[in-house]
SENU-673711 format. One line per field, with one value per residue (C-alpha): residue in three letters; chain; x, y, z. Coordinates in steps of 0.001 Angstrom, whole numbers, plus 524288, in hexadecimal, padded with zeros to 5 digits. Example, Ala and Ser with C-alpha at 12.3 -4.5 7.8 and 13.67 -1.06 7.14 Angstrom:
BEGIN
selo	ALA	SER
papa	A	A
xx	8300C	83566
yy	7EE6C	7FBDC
zz	81E78	81BE4
END
This chain:
BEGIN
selo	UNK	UNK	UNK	UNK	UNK	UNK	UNK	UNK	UNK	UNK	UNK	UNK	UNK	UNK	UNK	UNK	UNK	UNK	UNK	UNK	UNK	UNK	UNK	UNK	UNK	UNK	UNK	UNK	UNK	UNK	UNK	UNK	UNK	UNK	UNK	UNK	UNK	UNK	UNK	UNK	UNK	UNK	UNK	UNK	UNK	UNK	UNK	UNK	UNK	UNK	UNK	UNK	UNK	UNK	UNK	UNK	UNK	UNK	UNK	UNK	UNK	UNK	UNK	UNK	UNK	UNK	UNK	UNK	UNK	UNK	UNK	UNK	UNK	UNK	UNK	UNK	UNK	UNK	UNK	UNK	UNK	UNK	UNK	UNK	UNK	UNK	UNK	UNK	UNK	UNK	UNK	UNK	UNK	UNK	UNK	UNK	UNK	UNK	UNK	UNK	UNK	UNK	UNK	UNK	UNK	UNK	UNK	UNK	UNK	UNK	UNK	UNK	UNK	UNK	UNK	UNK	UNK	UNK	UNK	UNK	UNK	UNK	UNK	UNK	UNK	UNK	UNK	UNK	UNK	UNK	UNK	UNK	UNK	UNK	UNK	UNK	UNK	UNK	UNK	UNK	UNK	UNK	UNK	UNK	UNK	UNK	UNK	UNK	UNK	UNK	UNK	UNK	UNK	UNK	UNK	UNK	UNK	UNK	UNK	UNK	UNK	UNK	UNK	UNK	UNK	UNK	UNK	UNK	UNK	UNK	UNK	UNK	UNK	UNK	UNK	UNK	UNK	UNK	UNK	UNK	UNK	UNK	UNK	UNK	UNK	UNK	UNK	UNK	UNK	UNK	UNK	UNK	UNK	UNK	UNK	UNK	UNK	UNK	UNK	UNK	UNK	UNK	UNK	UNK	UNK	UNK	UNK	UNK	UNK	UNK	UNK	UNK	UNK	UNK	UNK	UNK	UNK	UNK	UNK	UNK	UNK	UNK	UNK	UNK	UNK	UNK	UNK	UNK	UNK	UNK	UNK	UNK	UNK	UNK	UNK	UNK	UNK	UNK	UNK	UNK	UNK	UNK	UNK	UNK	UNK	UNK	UNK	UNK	UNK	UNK	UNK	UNK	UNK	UNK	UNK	UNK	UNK	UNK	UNK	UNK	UNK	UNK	UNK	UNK	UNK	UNK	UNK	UNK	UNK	UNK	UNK	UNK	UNK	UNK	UNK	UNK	UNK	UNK	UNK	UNK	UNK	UNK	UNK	UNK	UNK	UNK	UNK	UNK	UNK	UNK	UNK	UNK	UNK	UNK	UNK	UNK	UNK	UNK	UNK	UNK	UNK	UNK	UNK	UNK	UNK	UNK	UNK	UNK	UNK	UNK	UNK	UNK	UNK	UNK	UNK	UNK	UNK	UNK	UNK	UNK	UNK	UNK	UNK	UNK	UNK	UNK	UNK	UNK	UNK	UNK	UNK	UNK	UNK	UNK	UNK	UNK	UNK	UNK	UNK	UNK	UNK	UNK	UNK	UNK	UNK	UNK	UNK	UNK	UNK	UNK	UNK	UNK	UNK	UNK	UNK	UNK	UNK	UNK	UNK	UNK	UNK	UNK	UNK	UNK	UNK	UNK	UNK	UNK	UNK	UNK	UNK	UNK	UNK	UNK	UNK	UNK	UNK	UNK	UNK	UNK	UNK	UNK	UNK	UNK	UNK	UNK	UNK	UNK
papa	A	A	A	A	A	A	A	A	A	A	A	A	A	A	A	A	A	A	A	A	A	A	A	A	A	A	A	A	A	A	A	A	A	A	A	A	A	A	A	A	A	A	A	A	A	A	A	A	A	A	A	A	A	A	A	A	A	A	A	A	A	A	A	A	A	A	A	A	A	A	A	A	A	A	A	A	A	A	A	A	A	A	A	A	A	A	A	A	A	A	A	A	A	A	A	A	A	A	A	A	A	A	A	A	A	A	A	A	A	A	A	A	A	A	A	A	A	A	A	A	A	A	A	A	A	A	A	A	A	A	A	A	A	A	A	A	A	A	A	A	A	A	A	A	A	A	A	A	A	A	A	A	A	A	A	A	A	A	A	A	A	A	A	A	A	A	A	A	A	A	A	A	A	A	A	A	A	A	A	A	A	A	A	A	A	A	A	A	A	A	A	A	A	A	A	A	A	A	A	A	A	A	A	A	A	A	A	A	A	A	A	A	A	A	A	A	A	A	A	A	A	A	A	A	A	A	A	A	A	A	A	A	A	A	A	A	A	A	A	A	A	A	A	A	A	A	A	A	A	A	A	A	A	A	A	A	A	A	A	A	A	A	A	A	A	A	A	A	A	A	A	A	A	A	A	A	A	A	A	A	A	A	A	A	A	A	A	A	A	A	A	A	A	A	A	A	A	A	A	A	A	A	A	A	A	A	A	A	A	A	A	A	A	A	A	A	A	A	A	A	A	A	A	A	A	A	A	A	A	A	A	A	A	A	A	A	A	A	A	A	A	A	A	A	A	A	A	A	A	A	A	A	A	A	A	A	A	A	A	A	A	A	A	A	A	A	A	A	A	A	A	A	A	A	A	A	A	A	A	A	A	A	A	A	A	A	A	A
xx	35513	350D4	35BF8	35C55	36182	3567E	359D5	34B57	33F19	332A8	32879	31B93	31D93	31328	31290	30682	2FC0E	2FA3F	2EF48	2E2E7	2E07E	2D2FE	2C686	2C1E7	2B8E8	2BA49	2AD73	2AB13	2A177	2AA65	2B093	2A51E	2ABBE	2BA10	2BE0B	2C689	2CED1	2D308	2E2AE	2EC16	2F03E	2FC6D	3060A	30837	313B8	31F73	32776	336BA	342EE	34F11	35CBE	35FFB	36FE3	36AE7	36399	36BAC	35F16	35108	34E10	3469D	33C6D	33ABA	32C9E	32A89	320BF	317B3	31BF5	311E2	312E4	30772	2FD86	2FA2A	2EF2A	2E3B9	2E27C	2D99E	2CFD2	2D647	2DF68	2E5A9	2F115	2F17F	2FCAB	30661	30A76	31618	321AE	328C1	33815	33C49	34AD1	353A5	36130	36ACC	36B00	35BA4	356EB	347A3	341F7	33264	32DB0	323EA	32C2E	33B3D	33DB1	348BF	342CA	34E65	357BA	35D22	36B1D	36EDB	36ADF	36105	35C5C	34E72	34755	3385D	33387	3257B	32090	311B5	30607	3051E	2F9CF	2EC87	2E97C	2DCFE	2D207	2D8D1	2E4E9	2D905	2D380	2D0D5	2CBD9	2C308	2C115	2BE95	2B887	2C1A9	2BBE7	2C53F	2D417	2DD65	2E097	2EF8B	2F8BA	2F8F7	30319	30F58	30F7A	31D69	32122	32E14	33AB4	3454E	3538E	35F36	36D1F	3792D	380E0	38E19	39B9F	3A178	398B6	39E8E	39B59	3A0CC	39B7E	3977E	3A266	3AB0F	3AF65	3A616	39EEC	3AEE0	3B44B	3AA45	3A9B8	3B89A	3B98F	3ACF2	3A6EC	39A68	3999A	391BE	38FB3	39D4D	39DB4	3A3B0	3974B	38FCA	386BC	38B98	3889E	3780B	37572	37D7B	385B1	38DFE	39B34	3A19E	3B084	3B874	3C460	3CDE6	3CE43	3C031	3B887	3B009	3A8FE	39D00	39DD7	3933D	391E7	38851	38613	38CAB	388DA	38AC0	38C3D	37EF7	378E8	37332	36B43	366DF	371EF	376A4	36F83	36E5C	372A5	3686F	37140	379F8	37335	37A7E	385EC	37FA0	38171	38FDA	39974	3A4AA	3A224	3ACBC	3AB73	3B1C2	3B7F3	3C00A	3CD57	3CB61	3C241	3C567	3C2CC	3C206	3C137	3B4F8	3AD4E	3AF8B	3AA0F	39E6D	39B05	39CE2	3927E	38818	389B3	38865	37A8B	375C7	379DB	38426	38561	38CE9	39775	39988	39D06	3AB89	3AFB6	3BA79	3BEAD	3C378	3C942	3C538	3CC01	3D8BD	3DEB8	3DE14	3E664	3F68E	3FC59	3FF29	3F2C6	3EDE3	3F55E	3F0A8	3E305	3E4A8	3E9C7	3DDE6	3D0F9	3CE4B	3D86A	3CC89	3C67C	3CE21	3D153	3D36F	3D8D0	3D316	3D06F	3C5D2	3CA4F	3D84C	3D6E6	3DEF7	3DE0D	3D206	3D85A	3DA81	3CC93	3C807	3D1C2	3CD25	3BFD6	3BFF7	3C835	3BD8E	3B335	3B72C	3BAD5	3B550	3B091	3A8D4	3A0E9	39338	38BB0	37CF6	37A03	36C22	36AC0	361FA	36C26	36DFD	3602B	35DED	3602B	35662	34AD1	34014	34863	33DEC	33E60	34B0F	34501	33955	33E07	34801	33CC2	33529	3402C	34061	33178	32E94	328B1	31A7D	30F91	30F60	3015F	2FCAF	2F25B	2E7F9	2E6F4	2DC57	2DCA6	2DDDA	2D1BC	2D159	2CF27	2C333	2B6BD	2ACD1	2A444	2ADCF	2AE65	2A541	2A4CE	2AAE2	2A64C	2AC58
yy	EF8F9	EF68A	EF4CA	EFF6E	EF475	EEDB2	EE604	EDED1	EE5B0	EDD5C	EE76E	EE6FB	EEDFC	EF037	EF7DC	F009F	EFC4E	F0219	F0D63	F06C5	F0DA2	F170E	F1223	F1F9E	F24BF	F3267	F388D	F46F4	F51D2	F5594	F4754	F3D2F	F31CE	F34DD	F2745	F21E7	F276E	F1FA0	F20CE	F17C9	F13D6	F18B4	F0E1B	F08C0	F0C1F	F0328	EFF7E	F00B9	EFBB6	F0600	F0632	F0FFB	F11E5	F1A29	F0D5A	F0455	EFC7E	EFA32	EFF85	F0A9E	EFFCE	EF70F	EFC60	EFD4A	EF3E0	EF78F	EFEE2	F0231	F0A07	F14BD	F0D16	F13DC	F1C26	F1996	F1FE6	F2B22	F3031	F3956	F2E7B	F3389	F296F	F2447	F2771	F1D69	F1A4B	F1E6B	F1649	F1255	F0F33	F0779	F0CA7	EFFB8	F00E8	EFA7D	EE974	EE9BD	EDAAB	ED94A	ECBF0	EC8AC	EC56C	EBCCB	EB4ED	EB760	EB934	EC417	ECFE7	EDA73	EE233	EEEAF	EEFFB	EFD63	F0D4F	F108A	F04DC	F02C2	EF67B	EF555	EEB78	EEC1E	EF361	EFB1A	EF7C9	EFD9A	F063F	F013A	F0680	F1097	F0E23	F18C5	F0F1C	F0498	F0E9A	F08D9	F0A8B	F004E	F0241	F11C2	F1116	F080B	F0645	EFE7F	F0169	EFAE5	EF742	EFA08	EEEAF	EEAF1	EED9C	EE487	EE011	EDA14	ED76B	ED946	ED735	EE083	EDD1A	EE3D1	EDCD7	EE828	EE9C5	EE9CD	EE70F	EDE67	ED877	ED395	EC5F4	EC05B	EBAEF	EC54F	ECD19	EC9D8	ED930	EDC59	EE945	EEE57	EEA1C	EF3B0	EFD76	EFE16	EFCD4	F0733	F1097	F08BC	F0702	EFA4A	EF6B3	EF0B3	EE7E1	EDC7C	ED2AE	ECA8C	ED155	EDDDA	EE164	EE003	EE57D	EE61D	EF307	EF6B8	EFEAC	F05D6	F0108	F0B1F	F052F	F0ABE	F1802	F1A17	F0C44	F0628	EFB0F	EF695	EECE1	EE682	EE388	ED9AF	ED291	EC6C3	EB865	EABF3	E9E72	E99FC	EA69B	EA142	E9A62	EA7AC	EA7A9	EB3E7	EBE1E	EB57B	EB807	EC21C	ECC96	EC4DC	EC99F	ED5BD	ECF9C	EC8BA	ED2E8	ED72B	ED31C	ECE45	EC85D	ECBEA	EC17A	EC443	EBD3A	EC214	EBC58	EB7F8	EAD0B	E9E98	E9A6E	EA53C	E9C6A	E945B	EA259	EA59E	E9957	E99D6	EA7ED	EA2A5	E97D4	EA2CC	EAA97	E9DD8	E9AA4	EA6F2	EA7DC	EA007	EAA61	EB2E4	EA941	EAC56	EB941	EBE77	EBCCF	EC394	EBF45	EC818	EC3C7	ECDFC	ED27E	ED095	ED9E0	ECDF8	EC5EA	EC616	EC59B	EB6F1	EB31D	EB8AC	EB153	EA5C3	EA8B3	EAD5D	E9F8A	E97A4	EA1F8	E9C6A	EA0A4	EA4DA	EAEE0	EBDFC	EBE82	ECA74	ECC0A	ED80E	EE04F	EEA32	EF0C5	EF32A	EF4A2	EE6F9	EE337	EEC1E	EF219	EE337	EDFF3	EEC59	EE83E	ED8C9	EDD7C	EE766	EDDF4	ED185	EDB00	EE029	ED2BF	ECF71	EC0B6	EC985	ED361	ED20A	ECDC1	ED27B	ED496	ECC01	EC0EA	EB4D7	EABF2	EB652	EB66F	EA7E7	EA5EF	EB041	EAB55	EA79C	EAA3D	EB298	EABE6	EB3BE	EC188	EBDB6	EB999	EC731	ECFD8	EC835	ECBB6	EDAF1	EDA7D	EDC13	ECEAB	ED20E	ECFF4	EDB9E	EDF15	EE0EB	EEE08	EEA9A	EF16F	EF318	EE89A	EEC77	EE97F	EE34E	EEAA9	EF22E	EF0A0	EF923	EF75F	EFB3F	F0AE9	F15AC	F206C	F2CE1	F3994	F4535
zz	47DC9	46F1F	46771	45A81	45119	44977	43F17	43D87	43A5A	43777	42EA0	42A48	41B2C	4102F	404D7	4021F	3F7B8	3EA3F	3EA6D	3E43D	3D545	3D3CA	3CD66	3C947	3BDE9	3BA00	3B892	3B981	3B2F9	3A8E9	3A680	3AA82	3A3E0	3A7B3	3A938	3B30F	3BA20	3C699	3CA87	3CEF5	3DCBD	3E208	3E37E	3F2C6	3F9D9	3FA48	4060B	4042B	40AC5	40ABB	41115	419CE	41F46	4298A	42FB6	435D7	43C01	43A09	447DA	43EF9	43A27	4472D	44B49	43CB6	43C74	42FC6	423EE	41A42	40D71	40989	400BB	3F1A2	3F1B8	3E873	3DC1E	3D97F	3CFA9	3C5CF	3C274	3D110	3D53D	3E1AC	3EAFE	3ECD8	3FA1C	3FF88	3FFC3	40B29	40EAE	418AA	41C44	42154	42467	418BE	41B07	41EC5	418E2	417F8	41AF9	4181D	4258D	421E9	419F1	41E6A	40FE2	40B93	40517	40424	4086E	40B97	40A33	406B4	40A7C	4018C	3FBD2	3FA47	3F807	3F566	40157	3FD71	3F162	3F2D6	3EA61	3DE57	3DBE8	3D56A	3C71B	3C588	3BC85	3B530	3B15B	3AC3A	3A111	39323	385C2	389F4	39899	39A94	3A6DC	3B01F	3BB9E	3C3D1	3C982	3CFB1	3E00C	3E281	3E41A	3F2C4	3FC42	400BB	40F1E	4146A	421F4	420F0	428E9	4281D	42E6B	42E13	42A58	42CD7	42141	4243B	41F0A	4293C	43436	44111	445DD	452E0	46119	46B37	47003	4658D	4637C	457F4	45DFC	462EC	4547F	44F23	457A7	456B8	4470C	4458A	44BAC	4511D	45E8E	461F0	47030	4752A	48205	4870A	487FB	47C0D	4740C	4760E	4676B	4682E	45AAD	44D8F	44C49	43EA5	43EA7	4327B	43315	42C27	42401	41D8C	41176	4155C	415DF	41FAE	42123	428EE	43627	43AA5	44AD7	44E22	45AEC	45D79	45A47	463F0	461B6	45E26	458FF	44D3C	457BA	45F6A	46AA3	46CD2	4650D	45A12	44B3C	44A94	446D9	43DBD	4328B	4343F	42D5F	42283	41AE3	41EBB	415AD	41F17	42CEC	4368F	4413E	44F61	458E7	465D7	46569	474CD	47017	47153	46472	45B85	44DE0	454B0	45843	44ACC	445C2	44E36	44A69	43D04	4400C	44502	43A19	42FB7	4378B	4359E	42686	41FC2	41674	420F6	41F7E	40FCA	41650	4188A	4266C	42E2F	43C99	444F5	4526D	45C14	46A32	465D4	46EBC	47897	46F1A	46B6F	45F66	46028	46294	45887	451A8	4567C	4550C	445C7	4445E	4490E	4417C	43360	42765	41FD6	42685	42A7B	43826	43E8B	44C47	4530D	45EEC	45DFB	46B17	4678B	45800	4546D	447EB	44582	4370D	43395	43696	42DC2	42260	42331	4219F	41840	41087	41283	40F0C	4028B	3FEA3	3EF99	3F76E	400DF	3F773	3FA37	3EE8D	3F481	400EB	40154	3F7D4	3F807	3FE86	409DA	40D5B	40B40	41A9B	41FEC	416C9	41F94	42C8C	43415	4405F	4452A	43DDA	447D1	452E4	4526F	4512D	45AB2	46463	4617E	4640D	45286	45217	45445	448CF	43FCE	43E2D	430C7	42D13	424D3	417E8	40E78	40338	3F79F	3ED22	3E067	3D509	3D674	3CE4A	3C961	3D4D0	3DD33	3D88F	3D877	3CE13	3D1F5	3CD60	3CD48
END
């Protein structure tokens, strides 16, 4: 069954043309030399971007596979305008990044409900003859094409925005942690890869506040070279400002898993590791106080360690009081959510956007309609005198 979480979209946009301005003479019984009169072209219409909360994928825009704005009409005798096309907004859920596909190059992002950024702006609409009058030149008798349309292949992925995202192996206790702490309820079960897709849960906190978790599936040893299911849904936490990493307390080494988790996520981006990190040591209703003990003594001084047990509730108001304390820390305030450096790492990285959409069947050659050119300014040959 096809799963309802998209996060990659591959479209086909272009902005309309501008309308081409009117070469027109005005000549009538009771005005025979009524000069020109030709109108402008409308202006083409221009293809938006614009955050929607009430989208949490881009399963809306999968068979999306064109998106064209109206093109400007052509101006009129009568110094009549042309029509300008319509404009058209695409509605993306809040975190949506868009990538040039034929380049791999960053163009923007959406990051909040309501924001709207111009992706490809229409043609602007040719002048009329009427626009050309002089003392000098009377009798114009040439007008302007509108400005062509933009064409962009374009690559739309989604990265969740949330306040705390949850890193760990499979079966680690992520999905129970936030069903218990919120009222989400991803798919629980006692085998790897339980968690298929990424799921977010509000965590309410204390006189009021919340934050957001994010769930994602669960990384292996070796991810970073496609075991498992990969890192291809670690860019869900790129854009979290603290990383809660997870580890059940039954494990035989539980400062090595941490390390190698720590590994995947520095192959995937090093900047992940700038980020501020929480462990909490999951199952601990299997454990006794004294080893507990023992364990706190051999996890790194440097990092908040939290002993919990999602089943019974252990240690689950310490967990939300290390957090919201880490988050709200002046060292971890966000500066901007995309900058240069950020996006240094995906520059030119289409193989995995291809290779992804190849696998969900999107990968296919996007076939191009032909439109009509637009001419060069038009001479006097090129009209015939209109009478009225």
């Amino acid at each position: 069954m096809e799963s309802n979480f998209v996060d990659y979209v591959k479209i086909l946009c272009r902005s309309g043309k501008g309308g081409r301005g009117s070469m027109h003479l005005r000549h009538v019984k009771y005005n025979p030399n009524g000069g020109p009169d030709g109108g402008d072209g409308g202006k083409g219409g221009s293809i938006y971007l614009r955050g929607n909360h009430n989208y949490w994928t881009l399963l809306h825009l999968r068979y999306e596979r064109h998106i064209f704005a109206e093109h400007g009409g052509n101006g009129g005798r009568d110094k009549c305008h042309g029509t300008d096309g319509k404009d058209i907004y695409i509605d993306v859920p809040c975190g949506t990044v868009v990538y040039n596909a034929e380049t791999g190059k960053y163009v923007c992002d959406v990051t909040y409900d309501g924001q709207e950024v111009l992706l490809l702006k229409g043609g602007r609409g040719g002048l009329g003859n009427f626009q050309f009058r002089t003392a000098t030149n009377q009798a114009p008798r040439y007008a302007q094409p509108g400005e062509p349309m933009q064409e962009m292949t374009v690559i739309l992925e989604l990265k969740l925005l949330a306040d705390v995202g949850l890193v760990g192996f499979p079966n680690a206790g992520k999905s129970t942690l936030v069903s218990a702490l919120s009222n989400a309820k991803p798919k629980i079960a006692n085998y790897p890869f339980t968690t298929m897709e990424p799921s977010l849960g509000i965590v309410g906190y204390r006189d009021g506040k919340s934050f957001v978790m994010a769930d994602i599936p669960g990384i292996i040893e070796g991810a970073a070279e496609g075991k498992g299911l990969g890192l291809r849904f670690l860019r869900h936490i790129e854009r979290n400002s603290l990383l809660l990493f997870m580890v059940p307390g039954d494990t035989d080494d539980i400062r090595r898993e941490y390390e190698i988790l720590l590994n995947e996520l520095r192959q995937f981006n090093p900047e992940l590791l700038d980020k501020h990190r929480v462990l909490a040591v999951t199952k601990c209703d299997l454990l006794d106080e004294e080893l507990i003990e023992m364990l706190r003594q051999e996890l790194p001084e440097d990092l908040p360690v939290v002993f919990i047990s999602a089943v019974t509730g252990y240690g689950l108001d310490e967990l939300k009081d290390v957090l919201w304390t880490e988050m709200n820390a002046e060292s971890n305030k966000l500066a901007a959510i995309t900058t240069t450096e950020s996006i240094a790492h995906r520059d030119k990285d289409m193989t995995r956007f291809q290779e992804e959409l190849a696998d969900e069947g999107e990968d296919e050659d996007i076939e191009y309609v032909d439109e009509e050119a637009i001419d060069d300014i038009e001479d006097l040959d090129d009209f015939e005198y209109e009478e009225e």
